[in-house]
GUKOL-143504 format. One line per field, with one value per residue (C-alpha): residue in three letters; y, x, z. Coordinates in steps of 0.001 Angstrom, whole numbers, plus 500000, padded with zeros to 6 digits. Example, Ala and Ser with C-alpha at 12.3 -4.5 7.8 and 13.67 -1.06 7.14 Angstrom:
# GUKOL-143504
aa <- c(ALA,SER)
north <- c(495500,498940)
east <- c(512300,513670)
up <- c(507800,507140)
# end
This chain:
# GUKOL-143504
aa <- c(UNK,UNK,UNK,UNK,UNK,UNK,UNK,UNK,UNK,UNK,UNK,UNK,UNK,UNK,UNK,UNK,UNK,UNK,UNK,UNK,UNK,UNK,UNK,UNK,UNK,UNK,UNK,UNK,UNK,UNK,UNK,UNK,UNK,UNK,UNK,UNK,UNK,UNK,UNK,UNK,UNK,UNK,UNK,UNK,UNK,UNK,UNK,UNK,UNK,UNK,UNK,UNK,UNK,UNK,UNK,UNK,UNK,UNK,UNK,UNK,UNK,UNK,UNK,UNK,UNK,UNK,UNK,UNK,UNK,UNK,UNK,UNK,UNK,UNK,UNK,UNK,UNK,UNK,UNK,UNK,UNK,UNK,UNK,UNK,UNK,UNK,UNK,UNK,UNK,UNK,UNK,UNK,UNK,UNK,UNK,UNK,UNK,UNK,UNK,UNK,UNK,UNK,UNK,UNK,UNK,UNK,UNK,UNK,UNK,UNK,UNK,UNK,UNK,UNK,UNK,UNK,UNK,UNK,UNK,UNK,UNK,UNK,UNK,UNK,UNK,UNK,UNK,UNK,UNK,UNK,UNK,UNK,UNK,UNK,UNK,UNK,UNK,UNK,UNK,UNK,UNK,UNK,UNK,UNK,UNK,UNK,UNK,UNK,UNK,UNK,UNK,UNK,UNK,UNK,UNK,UNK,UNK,UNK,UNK,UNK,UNK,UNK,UNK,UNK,UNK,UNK,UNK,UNK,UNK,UNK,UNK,UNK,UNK,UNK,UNK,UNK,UNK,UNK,UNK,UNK,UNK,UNK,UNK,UNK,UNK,UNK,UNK,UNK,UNK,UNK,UNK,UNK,UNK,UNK,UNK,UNK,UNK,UNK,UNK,UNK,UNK,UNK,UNK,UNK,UNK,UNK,UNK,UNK,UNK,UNK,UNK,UNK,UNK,UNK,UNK,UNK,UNK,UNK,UNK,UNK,UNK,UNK,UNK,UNK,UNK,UNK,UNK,UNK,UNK,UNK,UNK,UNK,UNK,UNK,UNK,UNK,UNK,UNK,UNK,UNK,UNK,UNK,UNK,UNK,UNK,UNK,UNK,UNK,UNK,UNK,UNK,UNK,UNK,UNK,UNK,UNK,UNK,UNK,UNK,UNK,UNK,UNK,UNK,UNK,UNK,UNK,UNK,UNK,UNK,UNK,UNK,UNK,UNK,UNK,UNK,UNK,UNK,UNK,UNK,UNK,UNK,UNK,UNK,UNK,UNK,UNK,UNK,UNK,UNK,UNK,UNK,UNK,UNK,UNK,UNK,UNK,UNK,UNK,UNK,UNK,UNK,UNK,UNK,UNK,UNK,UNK,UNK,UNK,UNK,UNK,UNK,UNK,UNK,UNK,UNK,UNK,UNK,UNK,UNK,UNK,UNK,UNK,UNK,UNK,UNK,UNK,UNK,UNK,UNK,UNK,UNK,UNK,UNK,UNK,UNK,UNK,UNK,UNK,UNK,UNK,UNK,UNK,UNK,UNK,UNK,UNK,UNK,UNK,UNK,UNK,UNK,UNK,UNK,UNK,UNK,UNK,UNK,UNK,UNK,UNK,UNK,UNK,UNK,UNK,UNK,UNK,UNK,UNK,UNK,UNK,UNK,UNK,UNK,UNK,UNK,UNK,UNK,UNK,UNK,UNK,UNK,UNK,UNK,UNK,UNK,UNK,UNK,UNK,UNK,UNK,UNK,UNK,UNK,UNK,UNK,UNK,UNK,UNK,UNK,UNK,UNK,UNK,UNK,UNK,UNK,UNK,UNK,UNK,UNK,UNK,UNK,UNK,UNK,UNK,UNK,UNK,UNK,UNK,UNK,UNK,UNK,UNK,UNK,UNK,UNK,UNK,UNK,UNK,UNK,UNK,UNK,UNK,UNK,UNK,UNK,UNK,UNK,UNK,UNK,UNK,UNK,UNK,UNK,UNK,UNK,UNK,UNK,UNK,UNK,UNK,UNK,UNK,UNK,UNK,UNK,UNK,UNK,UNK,UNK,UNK,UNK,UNK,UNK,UNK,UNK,UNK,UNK,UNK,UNK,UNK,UNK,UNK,UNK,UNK,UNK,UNK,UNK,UNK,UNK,UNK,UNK,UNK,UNK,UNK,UNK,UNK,UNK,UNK,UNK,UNK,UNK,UNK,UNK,UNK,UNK,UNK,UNK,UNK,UNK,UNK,UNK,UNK,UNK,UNK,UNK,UNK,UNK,UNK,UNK,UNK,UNK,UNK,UNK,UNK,UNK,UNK,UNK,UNK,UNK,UNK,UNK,UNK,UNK,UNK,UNK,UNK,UNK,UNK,UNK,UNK,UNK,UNK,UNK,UNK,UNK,UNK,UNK,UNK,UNK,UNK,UNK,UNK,UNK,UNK,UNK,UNK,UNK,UNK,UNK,UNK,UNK,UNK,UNK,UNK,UNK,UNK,UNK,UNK,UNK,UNK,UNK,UNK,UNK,UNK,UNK,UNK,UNK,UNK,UNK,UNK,UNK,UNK,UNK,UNK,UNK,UNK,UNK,UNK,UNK,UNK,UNK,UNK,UNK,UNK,UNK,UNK,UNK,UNK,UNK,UNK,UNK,UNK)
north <- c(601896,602764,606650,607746,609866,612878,614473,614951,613132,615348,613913,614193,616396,614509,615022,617249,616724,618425,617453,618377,616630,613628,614319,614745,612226,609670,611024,610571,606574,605945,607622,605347,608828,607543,604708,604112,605054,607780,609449,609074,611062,613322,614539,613754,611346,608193,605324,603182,606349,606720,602961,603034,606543,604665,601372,604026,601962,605430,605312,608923,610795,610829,612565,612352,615283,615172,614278,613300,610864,608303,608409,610222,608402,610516,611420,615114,615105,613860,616280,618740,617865,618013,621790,622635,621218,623014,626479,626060,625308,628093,630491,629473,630450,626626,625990,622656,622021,620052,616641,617394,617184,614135,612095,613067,611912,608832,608577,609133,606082,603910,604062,604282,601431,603491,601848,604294,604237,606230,604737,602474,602611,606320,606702,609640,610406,611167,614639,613733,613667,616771,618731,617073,617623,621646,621917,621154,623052,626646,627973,626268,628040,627525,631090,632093,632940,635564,635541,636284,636105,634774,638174,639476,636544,637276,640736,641046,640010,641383,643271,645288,646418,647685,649427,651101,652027,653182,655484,656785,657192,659303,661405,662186,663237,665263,667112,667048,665404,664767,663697,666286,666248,662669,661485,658060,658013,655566,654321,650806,650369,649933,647949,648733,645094,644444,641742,639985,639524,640075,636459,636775,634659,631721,628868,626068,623188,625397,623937,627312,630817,633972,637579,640172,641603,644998,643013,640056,642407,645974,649245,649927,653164,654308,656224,658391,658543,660564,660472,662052,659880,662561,661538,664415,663573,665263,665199,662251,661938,659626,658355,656884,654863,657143,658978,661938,664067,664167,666664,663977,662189,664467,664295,663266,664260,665303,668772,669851,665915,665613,663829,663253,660357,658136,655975,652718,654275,653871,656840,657931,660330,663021,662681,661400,665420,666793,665445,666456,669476,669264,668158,671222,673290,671598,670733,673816,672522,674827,674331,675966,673383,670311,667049,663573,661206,657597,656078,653022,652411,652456,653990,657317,657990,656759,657619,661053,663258,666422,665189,664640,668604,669971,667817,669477,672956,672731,670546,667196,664211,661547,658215,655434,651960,648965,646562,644183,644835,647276,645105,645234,648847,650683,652250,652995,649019,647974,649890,652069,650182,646821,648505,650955,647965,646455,649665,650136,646964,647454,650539,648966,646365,648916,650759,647370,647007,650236,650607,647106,646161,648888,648328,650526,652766,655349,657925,656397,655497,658821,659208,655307,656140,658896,657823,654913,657001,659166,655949,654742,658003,658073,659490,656188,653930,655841,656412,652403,652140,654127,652531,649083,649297,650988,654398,656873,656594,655069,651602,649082,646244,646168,643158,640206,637472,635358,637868,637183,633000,632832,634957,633205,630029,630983,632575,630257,627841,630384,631957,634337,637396,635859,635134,638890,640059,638194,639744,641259,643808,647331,647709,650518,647520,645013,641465,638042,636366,632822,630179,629869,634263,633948,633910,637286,639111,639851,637569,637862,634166,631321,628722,629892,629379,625619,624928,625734,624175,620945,617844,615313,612463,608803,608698,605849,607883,611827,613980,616119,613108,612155,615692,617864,621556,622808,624013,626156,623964,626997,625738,628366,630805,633922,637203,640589,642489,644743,647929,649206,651917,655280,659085,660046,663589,663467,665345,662011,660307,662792,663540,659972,659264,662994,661367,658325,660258,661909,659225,657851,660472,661165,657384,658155,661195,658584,656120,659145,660328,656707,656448,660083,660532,662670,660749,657000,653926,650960,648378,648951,646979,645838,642684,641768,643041,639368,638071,641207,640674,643360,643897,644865,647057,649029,649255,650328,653541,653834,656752,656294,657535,657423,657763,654253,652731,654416,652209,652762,651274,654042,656157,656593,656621,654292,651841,648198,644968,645188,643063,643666,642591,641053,642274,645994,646204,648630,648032,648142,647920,643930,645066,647378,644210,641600,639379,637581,639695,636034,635632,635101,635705,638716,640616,643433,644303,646814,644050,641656)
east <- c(841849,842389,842521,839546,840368,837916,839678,836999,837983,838276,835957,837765,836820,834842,836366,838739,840933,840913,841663,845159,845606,844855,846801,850100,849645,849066,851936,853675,852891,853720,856932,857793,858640,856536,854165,850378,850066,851980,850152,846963,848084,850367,847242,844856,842791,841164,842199,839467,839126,842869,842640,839539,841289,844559,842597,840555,837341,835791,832221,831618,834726,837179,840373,841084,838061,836351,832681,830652,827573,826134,826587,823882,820962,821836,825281,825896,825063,821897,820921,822374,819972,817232,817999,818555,814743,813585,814788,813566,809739,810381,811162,808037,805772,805228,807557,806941,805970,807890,805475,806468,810243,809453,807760,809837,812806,810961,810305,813838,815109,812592,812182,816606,816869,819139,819256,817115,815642,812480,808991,807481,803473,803481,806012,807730,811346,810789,811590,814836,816577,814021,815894,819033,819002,817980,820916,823530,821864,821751,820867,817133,814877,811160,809164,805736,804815,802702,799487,800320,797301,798053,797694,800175,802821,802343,802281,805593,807511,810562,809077,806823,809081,812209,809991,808458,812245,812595,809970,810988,814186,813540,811298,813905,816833,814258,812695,815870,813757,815148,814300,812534,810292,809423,805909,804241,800183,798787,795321,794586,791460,791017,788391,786755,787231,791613,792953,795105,795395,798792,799976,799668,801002,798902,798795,801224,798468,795474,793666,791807,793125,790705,790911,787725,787740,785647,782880,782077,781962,783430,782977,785611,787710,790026,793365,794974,798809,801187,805134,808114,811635,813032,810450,808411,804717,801586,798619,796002,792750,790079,787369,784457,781691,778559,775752,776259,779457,779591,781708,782826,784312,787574,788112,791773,792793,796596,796799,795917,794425,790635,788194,785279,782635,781507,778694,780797,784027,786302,788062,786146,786812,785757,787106,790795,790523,789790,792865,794878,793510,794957,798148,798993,797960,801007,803761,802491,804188,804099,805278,808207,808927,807399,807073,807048,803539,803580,800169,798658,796355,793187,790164,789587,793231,794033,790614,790110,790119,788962,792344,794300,793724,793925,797494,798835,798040,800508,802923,801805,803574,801552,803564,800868,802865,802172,799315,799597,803577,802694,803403,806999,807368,804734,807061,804106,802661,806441,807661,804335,801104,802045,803404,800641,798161,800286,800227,796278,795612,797891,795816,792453,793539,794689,791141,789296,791522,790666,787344,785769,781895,782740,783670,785006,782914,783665,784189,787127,788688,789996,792013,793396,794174,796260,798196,799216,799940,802134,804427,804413,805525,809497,812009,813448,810815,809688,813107,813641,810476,811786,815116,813834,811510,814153,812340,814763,817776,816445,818034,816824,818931,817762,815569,817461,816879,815908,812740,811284,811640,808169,806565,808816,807565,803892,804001,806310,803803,800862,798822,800526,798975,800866,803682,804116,804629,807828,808845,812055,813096,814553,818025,818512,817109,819325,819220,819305,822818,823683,823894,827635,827917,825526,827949,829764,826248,825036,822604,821048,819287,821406,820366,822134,825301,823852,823305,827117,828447,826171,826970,824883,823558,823458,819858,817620,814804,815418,813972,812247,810491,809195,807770,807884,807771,804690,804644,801334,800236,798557,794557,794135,791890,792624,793136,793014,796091,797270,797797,801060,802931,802410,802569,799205,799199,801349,799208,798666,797520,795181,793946,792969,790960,788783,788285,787039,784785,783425,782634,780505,778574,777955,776571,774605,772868,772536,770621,768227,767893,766703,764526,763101,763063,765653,764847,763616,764703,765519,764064,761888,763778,767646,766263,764938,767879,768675,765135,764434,765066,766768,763312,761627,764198,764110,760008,760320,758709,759318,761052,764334,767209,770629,772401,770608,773642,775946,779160,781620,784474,784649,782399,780575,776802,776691,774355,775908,775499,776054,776848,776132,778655,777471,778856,778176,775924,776701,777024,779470,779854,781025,783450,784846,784881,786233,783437,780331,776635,775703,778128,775809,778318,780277,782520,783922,787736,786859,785433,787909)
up <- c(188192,184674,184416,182037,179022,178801,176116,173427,169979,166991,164487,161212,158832,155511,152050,153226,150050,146896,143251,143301,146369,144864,141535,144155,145994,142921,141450,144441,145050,141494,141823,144617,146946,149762,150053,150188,153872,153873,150819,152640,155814,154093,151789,154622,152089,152848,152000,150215,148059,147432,146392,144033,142392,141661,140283,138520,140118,140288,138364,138989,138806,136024,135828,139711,139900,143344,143044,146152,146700,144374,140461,138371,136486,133668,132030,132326,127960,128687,131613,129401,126550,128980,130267,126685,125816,129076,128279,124435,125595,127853,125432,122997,126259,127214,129938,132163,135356,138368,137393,133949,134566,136582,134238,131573,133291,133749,130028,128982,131343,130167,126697,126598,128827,131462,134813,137281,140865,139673,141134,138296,139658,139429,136373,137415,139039,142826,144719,145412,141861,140993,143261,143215,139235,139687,142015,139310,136783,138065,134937,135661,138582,139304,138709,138368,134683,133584,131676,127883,125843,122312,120489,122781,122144,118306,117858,119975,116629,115432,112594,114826,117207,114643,112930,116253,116638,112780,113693,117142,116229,112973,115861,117758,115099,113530,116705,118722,121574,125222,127975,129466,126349,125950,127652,127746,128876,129822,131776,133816,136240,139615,140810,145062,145483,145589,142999,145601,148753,150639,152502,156380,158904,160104,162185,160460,159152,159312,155791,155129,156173,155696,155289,154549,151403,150562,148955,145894,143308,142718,140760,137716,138478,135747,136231,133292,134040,132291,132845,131131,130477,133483,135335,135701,135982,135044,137671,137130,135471,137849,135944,138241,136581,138146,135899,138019,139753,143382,144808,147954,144616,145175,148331,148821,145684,144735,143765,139820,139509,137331,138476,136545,135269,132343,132115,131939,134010,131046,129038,126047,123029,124918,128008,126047,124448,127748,129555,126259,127467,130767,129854,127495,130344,132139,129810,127905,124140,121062,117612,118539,121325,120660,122576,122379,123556,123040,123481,122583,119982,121716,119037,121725,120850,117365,115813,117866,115214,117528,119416,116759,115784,118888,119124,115823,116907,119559,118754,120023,118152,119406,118386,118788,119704,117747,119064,121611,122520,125261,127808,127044,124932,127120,129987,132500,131913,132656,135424,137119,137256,139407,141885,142391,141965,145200,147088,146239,147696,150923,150959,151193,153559,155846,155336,155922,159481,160535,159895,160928,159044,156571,152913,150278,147931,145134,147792,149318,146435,145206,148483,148225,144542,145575,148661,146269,143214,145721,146460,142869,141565,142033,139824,139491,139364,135944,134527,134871,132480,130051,129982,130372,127441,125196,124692,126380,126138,122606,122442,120357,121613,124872,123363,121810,119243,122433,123196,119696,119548,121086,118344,115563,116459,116761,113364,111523,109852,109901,106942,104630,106225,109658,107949,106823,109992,110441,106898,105946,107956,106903,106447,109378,111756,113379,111409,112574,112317,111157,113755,113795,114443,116907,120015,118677,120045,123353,124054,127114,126839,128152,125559,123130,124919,126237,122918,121887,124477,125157,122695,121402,123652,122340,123321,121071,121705,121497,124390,121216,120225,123574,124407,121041,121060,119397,116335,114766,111887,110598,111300,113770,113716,111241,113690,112857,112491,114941,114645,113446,114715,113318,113798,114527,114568,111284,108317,105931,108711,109987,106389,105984,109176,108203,104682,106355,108391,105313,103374,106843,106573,102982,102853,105715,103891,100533,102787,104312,100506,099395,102135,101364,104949,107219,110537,109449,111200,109096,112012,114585,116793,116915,118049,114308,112489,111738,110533,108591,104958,102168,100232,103817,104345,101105,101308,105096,105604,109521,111329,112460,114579,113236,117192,117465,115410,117140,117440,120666,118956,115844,117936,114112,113558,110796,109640,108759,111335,114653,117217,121702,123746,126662,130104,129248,126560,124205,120220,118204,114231,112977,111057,113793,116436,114242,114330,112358,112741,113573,117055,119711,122923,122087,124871,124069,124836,127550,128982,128430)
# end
């Protein structure tokens, strides 16, 4: 009987050479110091490979370079192209999708007659190359975008934000600020209902998986958040949407917090000068020791002229940030609100699990609001914002070139008004180098350095002709400007908005004068404002209240056109909303 071998066979290993391996043992054979077998076991490589490497029958590899599988539909120029066209559309705020890549791929085989295995009926590249193609390109990674609104994509422009930094950095030479004495306030809503819903573990191939919410629809709940670049913070303001204060309202609240009510649950002028109020009572400032606020440009802060006052007497400098960048200069939008939106929710789920066929109502929601305000809170969670936005330490640079292409593009071939905004910039700011200086700066994009180092493909048909990058052809819609940033406790500011005021009221006094009547309404009903002509309203002779054209943008009693928004239905002065007296759906940006 033949004796049976039960020694277990050592599989060899696959590819276990390397690129100098195979320059050795090349060099070797053609030096005649051993032959072909010998090269292949001395450098443990194959030998149909060691054969096709000295015929140089390799398709894929040049050089000797080691390169496993099947050759590429595309030449690495080409893929190269097609990252570089990828990053650009993401940049501009259009990026593509997975079936974009596909059938673009598809496209740029087709129409350059390149030999491909893509599927013809569906004209698009398969899964396979997809993700064989985003593992060589590590650069490229699939993300979830967020929602920038157009206004918010424009006004982010370069000219906006250096002189933001013109500003805040003449602040701080002149005040000596630190960071002890730098604040940022800030408010966001909370609704009884949570945004999202946290993913839970279900049974794999269940087509529908359900968790109870707190109801369909909820009850708006503003929080007033203020933070110093140290990190200190100053108790909360709660706003609830009621008509009446309930004193089961503050149950659960932290320490020194306000809670209080407005009819619509938003912050108003009134209740903006009370917490200014409240946080002088804690930071206690004087004109002896001032401090910094940045705030946004909301009309209960930059048009609060009871505020403004009450700021100057004890030395307030409230620095209002340009409009529509506080997404990325606003320090609590950056680094404080998401993550107490996350903990809220967690908070309410855990509510819901414990207390089964109940749902959440104002009177649990100061309590949630607080537990979650309590994690958010950290030391280093609001430092980060600070540093991450540039305010403290004050560092301009911490946004690049690469964070203002989007805007750029957006406003290149706009109006003149647009193209303003993307004006020359002040000498103390940092300007835009040529092309060939660009690598000597930090960018912190990586297609400026694909762009460098990626040539030109021999394409027929360019990838930028097959899917352009869009351009604004300049037949959109003229916006209104957004607010710059200013000083607004500064004296010319504050000088102008009481003028303003002034003249509102002297014209109202003209138009009682004409009228010969101190309380006569121009129309007996809002409702016929548009049908009722000039000569009826001269010859009217019917009473009127001037709080009936009271405006909750400017917060003015004045009589012009108005316009209702529709979700909350309050009025507000044309010319203060932006629009035409002849709109006929209107929302308002509280509602918004």
């Amino acid at each position: 009987m033949s004796k049976v071998n039960n020694k277990k066979k050592t599989k060899r290993e696959y590819c276990g050479w390397t690129s100098e391996d195979m320059d050795h043992a090349i060099n070797a054979y053609k030096q005649n110091q051993c032959g072909f077998n010998e090269c292949c076991r001395r450098y443990n490589i194959p030998k149909p490979t060691f054969r096709r490497h000295l015929r140089s029958l390799n398709k894929k590899a040049n050089e000797n370079v080691k390169s496993l599988g099947r050759h590429t539909t595309f030449s690495p120029e080409t893929e190269m192209e097609l990252v570089k066209h990828i990053l650009k559309l993401e940049e501009r705020f259009f990026g593509v999708t997975i079936r974009d890549v596909r059938r673009l791929a598809f496209q740029i085989a087709v129409r350059n007659d390149i030999p491909h295995r893509f599927n013809i009926n569906k004209e698009m590249a398969g899964k396979g190359w997809y993700y064989s193609f985003m593992n060589r390109h590590h650069e490229l990674s699939l993300r979830q975008p967020e929602k920038i609104s157009m206004a918010r994509a424009t006004g982010f422009n370069q000219k906006n934000v250096h002189e933001f930094f013109d500003i805040l950095e003449r602040c701080v030479d002149e005040n000596c600020f630190t960071a002890q004495t730098t604040y940022n306030v800030d408010e966001s809503g909370f609704s009884t209902v949570q945004k999202r819903i946290q993913k839970i573990i279900a049974r794999r191939g269940k087509h529908q998986v359900g968790c109870i919410a707190s109801g369909e629809r909820g009850v708006n709940t503003t929080v007033v958040v203020c933070a110093s670049a140290a990190g200190q913070t100053v108790p909360p303001m709660i706003i609830f949407k009621r008509k009446r204060m309930a004193p089961e309202l503050t149950i659960g609240a932290i320490s020194g917090t306000i809670v209080t009510i407005s009819d619509t649950g938003y912050i108003n002028s009134e209740l903006f000068v009370k917490w200014l109020k409240h946080f002088i009572e804690y930071v206690k400032p004087s004109t002896e020791k001032k401090v910094l606020l940045l705030l946004d440009g909301h009309t209960t802060h930059s048009k609060n002229l009871e505020a403004l006052i009450l700021a100057k007497m004890h030395g307030i400098v409230l620095l209002q940030l340009p409009g529509h960048t506080t997404n990325r200069l606003q320090p609590l939008d950056v680094s404080f609100f998401k993550p107490m939106e996350s903990y809220f929710s967690q908070g309410i789920e855990t509510f819901l699990r414990s207390n089964p066929g109940n749902t959440v109502t104002q009177y649990n929601m100061t309590g949630l609001l607080s537990d979650a305000y309590a994690k958010t809170a950290s030391i280093s969670n609001i430092m980060g914002g600070f540093k991450r936005t540039g305010i403290w330490p004050v560092d301009r640079t911490v946004f690049s070139d690469a964070d203002f292409i989007a805007a750029s593009a957006l406003l290149e071939n706009d109006s003149e008004t647009a193209r303003e905004d993307l004006g020359a910039i002040n000498p103390r700011e940092t300007t835009i180098e040529p092309e060939d200086e660009a690598t000597e700066r930090p960018v912190k994009s990586n297609s400026t350095e694909l762009n460098n180092n990626c040539n030109s493909t021999d394409l027929n048909t360019s990838i930028e002709e097959m899917y352009p990058l869009p351009e604004n052809k300049g037949n959109a819609k003229k916006r209104k400007l957004s607010q710059p940033a200013v000083i607004l406790s500064s004296t010319p500011y504050k000088d102008e908005l009481e003028s303003k005021r002034n003249q509102r009221q002297n014209s109202i006094k003209k138009v009682k004068k004409n009228l010969g009547h101190s309380s006569t309404s121009l129309f007996e009903a809002r409702d016929d404002q548009s049908s009722t002509s000039k000569s009826d309203v001269v010859n009217a002779q019917i009473e009127y209240d001037t709080t009936e054209w009271y405006c909750h943008i400017c917060e003015e009693n004045i009589i012009e056109d108005m316009v209702k928004c529709m979700k909350c239905e309050k009025w507000a002065h044309t010319s203060c909303a932006g629009t035409k007296k002849q709109i006929k759906k209107y929302v308002c940006e509280n509602c918004k």
